[in-house]
Short mmCIF file of the C-alpha atoms (twelve columns), coordinates in Angstrom:
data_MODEL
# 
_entry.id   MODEL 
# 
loop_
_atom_site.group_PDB 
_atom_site.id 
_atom_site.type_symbol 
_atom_site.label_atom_id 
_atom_site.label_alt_id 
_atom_site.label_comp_id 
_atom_site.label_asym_id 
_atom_site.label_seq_id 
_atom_site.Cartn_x 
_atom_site.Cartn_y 
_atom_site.Cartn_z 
_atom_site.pdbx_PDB_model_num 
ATOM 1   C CA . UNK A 1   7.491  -42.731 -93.799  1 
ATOM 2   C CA . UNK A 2   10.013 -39.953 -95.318  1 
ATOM 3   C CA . UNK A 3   13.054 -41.364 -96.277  1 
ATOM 4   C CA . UNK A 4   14.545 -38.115 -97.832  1 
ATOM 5   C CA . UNK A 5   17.949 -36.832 -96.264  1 
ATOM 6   C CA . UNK A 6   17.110 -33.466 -94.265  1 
ATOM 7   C CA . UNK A 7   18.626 -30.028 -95.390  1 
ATOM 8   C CA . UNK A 8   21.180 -30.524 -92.747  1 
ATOM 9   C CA . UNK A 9   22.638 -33.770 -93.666  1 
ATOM 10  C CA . UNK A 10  22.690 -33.069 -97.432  1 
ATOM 11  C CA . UNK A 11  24.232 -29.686 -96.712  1 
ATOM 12  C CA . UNK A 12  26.659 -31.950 -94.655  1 
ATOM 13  C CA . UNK A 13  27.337 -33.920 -97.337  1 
ATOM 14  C CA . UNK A 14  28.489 -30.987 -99.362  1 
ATOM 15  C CA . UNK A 15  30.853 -30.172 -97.120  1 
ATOM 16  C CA . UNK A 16  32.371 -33.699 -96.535  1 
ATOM 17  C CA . UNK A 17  33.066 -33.970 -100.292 1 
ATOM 18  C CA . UNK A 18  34.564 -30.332 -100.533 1 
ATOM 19  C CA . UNK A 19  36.595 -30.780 -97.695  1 
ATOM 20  C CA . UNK A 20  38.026 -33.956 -98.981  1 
ATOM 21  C CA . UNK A 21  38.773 -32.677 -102.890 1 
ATOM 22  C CA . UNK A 22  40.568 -29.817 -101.319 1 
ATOM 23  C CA . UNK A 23  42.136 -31.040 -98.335  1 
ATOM 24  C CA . UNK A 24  42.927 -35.119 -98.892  1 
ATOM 25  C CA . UNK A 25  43.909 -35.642 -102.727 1 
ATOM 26  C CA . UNK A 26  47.315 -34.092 -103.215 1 
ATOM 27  C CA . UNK A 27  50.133 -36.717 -104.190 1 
ATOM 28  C CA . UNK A 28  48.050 -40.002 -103.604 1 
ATOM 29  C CA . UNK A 29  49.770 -41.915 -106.032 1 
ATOM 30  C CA . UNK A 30  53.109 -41.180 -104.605 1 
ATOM 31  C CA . UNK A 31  52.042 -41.386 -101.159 1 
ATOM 32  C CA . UNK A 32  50.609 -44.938 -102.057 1 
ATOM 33  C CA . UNK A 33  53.763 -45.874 -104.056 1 
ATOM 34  C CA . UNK A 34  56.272 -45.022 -101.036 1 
ATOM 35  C CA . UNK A 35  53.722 -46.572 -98.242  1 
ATOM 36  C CA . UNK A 36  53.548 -43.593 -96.515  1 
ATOM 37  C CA . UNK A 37  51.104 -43.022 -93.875  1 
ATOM 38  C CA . UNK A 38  49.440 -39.302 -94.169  1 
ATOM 39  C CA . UNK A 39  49.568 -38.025 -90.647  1 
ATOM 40  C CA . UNK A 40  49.127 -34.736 -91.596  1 
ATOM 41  C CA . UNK A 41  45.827 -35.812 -93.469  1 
ATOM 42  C CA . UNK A 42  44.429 -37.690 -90.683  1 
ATOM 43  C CA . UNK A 43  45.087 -34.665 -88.372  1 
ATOM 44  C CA . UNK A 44  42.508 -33.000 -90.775  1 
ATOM 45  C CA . UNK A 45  40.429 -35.107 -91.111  1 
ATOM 46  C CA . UNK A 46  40.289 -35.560 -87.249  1 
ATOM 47  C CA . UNK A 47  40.285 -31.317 -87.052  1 
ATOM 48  C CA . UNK A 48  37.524 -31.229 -89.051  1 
ATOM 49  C CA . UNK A 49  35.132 -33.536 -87.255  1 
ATOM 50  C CA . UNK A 50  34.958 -37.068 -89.061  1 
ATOM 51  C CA . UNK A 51  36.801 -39.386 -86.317  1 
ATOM 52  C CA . UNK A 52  34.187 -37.843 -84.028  1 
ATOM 53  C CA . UNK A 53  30.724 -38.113 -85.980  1 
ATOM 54  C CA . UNK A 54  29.291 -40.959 -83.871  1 
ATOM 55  C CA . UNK A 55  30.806 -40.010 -80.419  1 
ATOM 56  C CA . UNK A 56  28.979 -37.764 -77.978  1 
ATOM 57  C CA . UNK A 57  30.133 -34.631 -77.355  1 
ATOM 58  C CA . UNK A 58  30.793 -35.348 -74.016  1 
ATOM 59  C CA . UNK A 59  33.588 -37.200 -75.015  1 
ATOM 60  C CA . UNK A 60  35.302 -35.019 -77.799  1 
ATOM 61  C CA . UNK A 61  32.753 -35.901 -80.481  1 
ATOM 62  C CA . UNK A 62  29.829 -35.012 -82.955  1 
ATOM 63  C CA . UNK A 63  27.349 -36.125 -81.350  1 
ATOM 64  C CA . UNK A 64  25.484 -37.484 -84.776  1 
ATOM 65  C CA . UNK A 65  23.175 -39.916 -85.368  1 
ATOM 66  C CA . UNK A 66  23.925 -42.992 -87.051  1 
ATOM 67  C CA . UNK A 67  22.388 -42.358 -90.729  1 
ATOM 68  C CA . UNK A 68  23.990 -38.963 -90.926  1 
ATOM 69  C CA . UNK A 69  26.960 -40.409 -89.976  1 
ATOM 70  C CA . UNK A 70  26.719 -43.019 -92.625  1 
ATOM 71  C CA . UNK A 71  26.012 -40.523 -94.912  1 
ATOM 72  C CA . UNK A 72  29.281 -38.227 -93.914  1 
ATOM 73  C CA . UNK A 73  31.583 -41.301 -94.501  1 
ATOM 74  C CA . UNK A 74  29.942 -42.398 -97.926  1 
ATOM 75  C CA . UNK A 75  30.854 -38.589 -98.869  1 
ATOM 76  C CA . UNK A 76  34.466 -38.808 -97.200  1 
ATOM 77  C CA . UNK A 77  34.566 -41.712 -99.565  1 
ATOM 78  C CA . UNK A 78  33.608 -40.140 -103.008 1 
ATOM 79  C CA . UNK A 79  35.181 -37.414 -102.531 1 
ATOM 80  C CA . UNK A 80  38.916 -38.691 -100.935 1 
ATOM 81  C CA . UNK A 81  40.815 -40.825 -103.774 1 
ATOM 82  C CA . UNK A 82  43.009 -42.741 -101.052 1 
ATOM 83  C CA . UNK A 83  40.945 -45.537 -100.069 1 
ATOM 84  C CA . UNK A 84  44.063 -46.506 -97.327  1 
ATOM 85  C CA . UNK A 85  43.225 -43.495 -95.661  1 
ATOM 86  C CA . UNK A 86  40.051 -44.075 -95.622  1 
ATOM 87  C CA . UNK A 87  39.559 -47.109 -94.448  1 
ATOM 88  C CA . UNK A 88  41.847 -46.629 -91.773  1 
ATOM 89  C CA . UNK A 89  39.808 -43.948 -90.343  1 
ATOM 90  C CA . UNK A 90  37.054 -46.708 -90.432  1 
ATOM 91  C CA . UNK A 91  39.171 -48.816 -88.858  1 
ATOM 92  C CA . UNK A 92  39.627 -46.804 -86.135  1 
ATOM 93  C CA . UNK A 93  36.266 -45.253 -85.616  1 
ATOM 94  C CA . UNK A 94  34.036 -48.545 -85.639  1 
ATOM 95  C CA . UNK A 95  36.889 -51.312 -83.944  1 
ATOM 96  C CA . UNK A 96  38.333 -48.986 -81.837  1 
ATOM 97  C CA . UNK A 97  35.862 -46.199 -80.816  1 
ATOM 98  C CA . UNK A 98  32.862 -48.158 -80.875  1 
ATOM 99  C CA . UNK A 99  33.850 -50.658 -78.661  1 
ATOM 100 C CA . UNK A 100 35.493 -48.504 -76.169  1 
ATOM 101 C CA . UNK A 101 32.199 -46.469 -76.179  1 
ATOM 102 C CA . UNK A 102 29.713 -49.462 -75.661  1 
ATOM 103 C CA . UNK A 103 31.466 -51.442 -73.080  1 
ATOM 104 C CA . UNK A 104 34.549 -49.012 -71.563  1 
ATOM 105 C CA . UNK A 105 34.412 -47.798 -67.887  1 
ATOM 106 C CA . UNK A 106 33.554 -43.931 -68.116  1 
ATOM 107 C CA . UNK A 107 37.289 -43.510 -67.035  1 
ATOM 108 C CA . UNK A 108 38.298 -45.033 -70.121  1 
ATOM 109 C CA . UNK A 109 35.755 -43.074 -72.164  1 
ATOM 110 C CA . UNK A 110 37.091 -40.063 -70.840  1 
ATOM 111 C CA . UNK A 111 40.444 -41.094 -70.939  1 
ATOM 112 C CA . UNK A 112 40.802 -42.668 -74.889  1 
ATOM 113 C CA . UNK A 113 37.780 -40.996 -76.439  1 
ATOM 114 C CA . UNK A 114 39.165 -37.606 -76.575  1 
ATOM 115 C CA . UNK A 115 42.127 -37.867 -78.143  1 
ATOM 116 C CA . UNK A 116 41.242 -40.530 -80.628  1 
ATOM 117 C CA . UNK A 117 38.395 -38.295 -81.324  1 
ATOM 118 C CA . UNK A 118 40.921 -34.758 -81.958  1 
ATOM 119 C CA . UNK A 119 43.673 -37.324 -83.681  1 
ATOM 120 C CA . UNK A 120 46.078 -37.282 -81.081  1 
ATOM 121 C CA . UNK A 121 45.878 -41.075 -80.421  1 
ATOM 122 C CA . UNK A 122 46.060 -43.597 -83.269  1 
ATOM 123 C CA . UNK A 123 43.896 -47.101 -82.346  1 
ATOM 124 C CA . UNK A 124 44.594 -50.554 -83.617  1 
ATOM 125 C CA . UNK A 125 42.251 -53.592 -83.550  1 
ATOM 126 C CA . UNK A 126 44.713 -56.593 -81.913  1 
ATOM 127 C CA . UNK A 127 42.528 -59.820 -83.291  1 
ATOM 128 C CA . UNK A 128 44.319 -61.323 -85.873  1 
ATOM 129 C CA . UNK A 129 46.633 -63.589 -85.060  1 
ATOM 130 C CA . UNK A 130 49.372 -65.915 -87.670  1 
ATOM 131 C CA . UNK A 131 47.721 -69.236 -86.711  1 
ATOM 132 C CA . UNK A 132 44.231 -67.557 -86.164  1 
ATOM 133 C CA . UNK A 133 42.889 -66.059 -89.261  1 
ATOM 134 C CA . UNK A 134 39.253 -66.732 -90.550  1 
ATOM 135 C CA . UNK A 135 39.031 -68.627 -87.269  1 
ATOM 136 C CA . UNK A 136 39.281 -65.430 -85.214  1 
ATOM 137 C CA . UNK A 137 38.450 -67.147 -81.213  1 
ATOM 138 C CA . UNK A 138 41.061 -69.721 -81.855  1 
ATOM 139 C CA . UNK A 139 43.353 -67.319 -79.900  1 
ATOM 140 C CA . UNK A 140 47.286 -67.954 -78.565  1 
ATOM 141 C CA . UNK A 141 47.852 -65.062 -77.120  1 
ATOM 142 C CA . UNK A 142 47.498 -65.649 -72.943  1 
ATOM 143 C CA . UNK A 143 46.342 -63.007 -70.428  1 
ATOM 144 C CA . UNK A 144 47.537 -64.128 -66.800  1 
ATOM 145 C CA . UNK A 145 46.055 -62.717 -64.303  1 
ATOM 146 C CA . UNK A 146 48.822 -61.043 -60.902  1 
ATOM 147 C CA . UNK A 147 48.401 -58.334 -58.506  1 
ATOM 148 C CA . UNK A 148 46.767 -55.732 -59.927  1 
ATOM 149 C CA . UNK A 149 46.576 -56.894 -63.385  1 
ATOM 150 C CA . UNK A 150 47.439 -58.919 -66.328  1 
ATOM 151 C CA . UNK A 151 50.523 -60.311 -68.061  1 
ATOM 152 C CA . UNK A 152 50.346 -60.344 -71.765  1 
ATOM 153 C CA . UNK A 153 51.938 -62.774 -74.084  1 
ATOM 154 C CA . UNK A 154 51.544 -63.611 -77.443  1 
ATOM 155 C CA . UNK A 155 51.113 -61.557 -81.240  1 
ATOM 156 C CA . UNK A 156 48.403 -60.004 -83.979  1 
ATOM 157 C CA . UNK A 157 49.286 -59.716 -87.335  1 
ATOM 158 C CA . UNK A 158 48.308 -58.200 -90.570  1 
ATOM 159 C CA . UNK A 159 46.923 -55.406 -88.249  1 
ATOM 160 C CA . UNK A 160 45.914 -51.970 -89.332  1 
ATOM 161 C CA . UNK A 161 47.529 -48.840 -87.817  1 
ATOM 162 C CA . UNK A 162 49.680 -51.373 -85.618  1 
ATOM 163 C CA . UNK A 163 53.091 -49.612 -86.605  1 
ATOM 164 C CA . UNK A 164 52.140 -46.167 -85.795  1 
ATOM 165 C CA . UNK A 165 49.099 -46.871 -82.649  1 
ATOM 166 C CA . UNK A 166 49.540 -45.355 -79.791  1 
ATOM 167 C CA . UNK A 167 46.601 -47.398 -77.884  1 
ATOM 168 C CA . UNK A 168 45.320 -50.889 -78.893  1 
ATOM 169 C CA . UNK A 169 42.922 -53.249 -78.555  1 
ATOM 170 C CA . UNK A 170 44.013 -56.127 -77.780  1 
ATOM 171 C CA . UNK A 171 41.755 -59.775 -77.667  1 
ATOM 172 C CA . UNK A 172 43.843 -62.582 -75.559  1 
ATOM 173 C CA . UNK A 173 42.464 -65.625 -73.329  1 
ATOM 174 C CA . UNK A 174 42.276 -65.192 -69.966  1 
ATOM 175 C CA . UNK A 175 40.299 -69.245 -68.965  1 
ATOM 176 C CA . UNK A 176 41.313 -71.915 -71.907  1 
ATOM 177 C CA . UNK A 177 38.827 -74.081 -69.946  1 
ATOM 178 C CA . UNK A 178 35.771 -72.196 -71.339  1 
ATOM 179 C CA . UNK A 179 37.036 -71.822 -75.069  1 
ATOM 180 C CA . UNK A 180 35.715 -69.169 -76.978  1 
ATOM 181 C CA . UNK A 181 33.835 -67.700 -73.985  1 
ATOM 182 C CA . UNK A 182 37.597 -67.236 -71.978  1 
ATOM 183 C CA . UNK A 183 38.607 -64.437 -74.411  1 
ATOM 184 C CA . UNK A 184 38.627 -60.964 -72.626  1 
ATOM 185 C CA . UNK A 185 40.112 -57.732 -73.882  1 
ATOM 186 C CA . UNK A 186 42.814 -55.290 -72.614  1 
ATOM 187 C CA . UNK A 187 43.756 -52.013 -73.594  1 
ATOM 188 C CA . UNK A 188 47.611 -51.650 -74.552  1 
ATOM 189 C CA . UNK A 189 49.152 -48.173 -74.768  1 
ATOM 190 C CA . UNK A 190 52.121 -47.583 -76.452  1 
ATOM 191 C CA . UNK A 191 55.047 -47.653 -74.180  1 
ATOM 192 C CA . UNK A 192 54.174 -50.079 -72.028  1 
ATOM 193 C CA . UNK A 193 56.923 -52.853 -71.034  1 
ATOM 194 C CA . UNK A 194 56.775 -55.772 -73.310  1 
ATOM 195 C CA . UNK A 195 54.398 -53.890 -76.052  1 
ATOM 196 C CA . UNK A 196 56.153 -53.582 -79.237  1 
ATOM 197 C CA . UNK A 197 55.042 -52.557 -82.441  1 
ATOM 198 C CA . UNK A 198 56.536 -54.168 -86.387  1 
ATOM 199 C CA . UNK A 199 57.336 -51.668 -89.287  1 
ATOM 200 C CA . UNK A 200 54.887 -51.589 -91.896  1 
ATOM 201 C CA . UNK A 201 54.713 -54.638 -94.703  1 
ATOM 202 C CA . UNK A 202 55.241 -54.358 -98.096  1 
ATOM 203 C CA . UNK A 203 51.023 -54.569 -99.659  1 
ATOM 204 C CA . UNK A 204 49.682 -54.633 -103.046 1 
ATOM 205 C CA . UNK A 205 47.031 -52.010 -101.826 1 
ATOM 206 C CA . UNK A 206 45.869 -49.724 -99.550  1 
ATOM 207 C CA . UNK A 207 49.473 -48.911 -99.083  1 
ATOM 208 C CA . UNK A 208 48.916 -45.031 -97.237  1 
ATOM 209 C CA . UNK A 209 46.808 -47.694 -94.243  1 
ATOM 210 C CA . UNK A 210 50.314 -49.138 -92.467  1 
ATOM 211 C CA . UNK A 211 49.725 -53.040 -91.527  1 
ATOM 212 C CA . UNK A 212 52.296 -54.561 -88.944  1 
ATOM 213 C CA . UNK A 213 52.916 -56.863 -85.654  1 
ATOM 214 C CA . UNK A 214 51.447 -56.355 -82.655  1 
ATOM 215 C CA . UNK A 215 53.803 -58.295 -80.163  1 
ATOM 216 C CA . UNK A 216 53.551 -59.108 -76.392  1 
ATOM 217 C CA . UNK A 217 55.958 -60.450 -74.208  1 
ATOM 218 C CA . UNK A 218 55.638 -60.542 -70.861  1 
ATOM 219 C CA . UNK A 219 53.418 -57.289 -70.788  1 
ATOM 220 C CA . UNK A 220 51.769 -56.418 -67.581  1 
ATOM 221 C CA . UNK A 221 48.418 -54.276 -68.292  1 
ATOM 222 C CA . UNK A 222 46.774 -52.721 -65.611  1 
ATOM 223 C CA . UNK A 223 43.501 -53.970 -64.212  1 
ATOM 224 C CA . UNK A 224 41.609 -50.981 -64.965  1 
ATOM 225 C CA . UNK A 225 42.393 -51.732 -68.921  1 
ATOM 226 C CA . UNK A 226 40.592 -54.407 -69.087  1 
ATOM 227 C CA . UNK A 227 37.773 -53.776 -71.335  1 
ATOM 228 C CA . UNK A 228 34.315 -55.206 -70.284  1 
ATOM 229 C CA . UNK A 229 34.581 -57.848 -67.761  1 
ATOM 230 C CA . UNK A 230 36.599 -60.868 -68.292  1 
ATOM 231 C CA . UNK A 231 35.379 -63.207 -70.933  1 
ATOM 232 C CA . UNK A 232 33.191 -60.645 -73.280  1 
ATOM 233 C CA . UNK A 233 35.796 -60.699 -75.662  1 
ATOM 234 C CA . UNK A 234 33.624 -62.730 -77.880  1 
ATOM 235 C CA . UNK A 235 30.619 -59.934 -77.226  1 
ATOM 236 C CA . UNK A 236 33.185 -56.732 -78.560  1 
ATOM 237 C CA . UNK A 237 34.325 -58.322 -80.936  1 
ATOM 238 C CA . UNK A 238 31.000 -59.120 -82.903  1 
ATOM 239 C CA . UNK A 239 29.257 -56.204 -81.806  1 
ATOM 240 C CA . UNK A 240 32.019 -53.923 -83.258  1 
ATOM 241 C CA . UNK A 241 32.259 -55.670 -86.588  1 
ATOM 242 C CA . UNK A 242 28.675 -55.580 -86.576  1 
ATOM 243 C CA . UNK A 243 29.438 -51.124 -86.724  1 
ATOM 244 C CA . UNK A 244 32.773 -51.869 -89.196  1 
ATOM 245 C CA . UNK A 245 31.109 -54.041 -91.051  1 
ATOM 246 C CA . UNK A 246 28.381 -51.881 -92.542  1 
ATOM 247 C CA . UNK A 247 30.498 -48.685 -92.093  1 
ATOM 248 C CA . UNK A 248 33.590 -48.849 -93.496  1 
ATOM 249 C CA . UNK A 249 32.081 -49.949 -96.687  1 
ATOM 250 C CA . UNK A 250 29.638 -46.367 -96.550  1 
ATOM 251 C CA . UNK A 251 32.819 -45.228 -98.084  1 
ATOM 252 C CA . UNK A 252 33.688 -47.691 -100.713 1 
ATOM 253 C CA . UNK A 253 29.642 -46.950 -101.829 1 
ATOM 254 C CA . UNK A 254 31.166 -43.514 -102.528 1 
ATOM 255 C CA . UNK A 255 34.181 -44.371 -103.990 1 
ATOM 256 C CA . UNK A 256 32.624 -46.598 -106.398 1 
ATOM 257 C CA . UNK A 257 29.622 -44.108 -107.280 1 
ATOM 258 C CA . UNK A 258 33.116 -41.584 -107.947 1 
ATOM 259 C CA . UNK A 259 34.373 -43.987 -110.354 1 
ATOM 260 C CA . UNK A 260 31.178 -45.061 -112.387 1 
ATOM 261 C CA . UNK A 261 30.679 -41.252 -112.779 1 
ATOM 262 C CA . UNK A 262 34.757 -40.962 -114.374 1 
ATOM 263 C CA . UNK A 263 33.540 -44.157 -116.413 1 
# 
């Protein structure tokens, strides 16, 4: 068995890292000093392809297979200096994209994919919650179900992209009689009644990746943004940490190998 990168992907490779010393390295020490989120970056990056590697074309993306993929975002990695930005654009493409592409209706694909894909939509991952940390399924936020829909209560904290989303995924209970296995998950769009979104903390690190509050109160979501049926929140959520997981840290591969060559 061959396992030498093809032509294609190294050339790839080449042009992930040139694209990011050029394009993604100016000011990151003030930018992480003031906390400021790089828009204008992540437009770029989202211009030039990388929020789009592992989603069909069909759907705004690349269309490319999973190693070269890897591969592209190990690059993005040595070659970017801001590891905020980076790992938000993990964030987004493995908790947000992923799971919307493995279990969303092909309305929703159609509907989320695109611009999330082109940078027009910002994602957040709505899991964590202030009394449910390392613990992740011992949820308080409540999904009711009424005509038509859901109504939405609760919060998520410490959650990545949350001040400046425009569509989230949100993980809430809809049965507290079946535990774990009651858990469903909606899709929240910014502007919708009762969906509010915190001003980014104060962090050590990672400052240029904004982390906020996700709150809920009395929210109605529509029916059709329910993701998956009800209860397969427990399903998303491990199969998209099982893509986060091993991707996002593809890019921390190549910022280490970066710094051992400074060293």
């Amino acid at each position: 068995m061959d396992f030498q990168w093809t032509e294609a992907q190294l050339k790839l490779r080449e042009q992930v890292v040139d694209f990011a010393r050029r394009e993604l390295n100016d000011d990151v020490i003030a930018r992480d000093h003031d906390s400021q989120f790089p828009r204008d970056l992540w437009d770029k990056c989202a211009r030039f392809g990388s929020l789009g590697l592992c989603v069909p074309e069909e759907y705004g993306g690349q269309g490319k297979d999973v190693l070269t993929t890897i591969l592209a975002m190990e690059a993005l990695g040595y070659g970017c200096k801001d590891n905020g930005l980076t790992g938000a654009l993990n964030g987004q493409m493995w908790s947000i994209q992923e799971p919307i592409l493995s279990f969303g209706t092909e309305a929703q694909k159609r509907k989320f994919l695109p611009g999330l894909c082109n940078g027009t939509l910002l994602g957040a991952h709505g899991m964590t919650e202030p009394e449910s940390g390392s613990d992740a399924f011992s949820l308080s936020t409540r999904a009711e179900k009424r005509q038509g829909g859901y109504i939405l209560n609760g919060s998520k904290i410490m959650i990545g992209l949350a001040p400046v989303c425009d569509v989230a995924l949100i993980f809430a209970t809809t049965d507290p009689s079946l535990g774990q296995w009651g858990i469903s998950v909606f899709l929240l769009e910014k502007g919708m009644h009762g969906f509010s979104m915190s001003k980014g903390w104060k962090k050590m690190g990672m400052r240029t990746n904004p982390t906020g509050e996700l709150t809920l109160e009395e929210c109605f979501v529509p029916e059709e943004n329910l993701l998956g049926p009800e209860g397969a929140g427990v399903s998303i959520f491990n199969a998209s940490m099982e893509w986060e997981r091993s991707f996002i840290f593809a890019s921390h591969v190549g910022a280490m190998e970066r710094q051992l060559e400074k060293a």
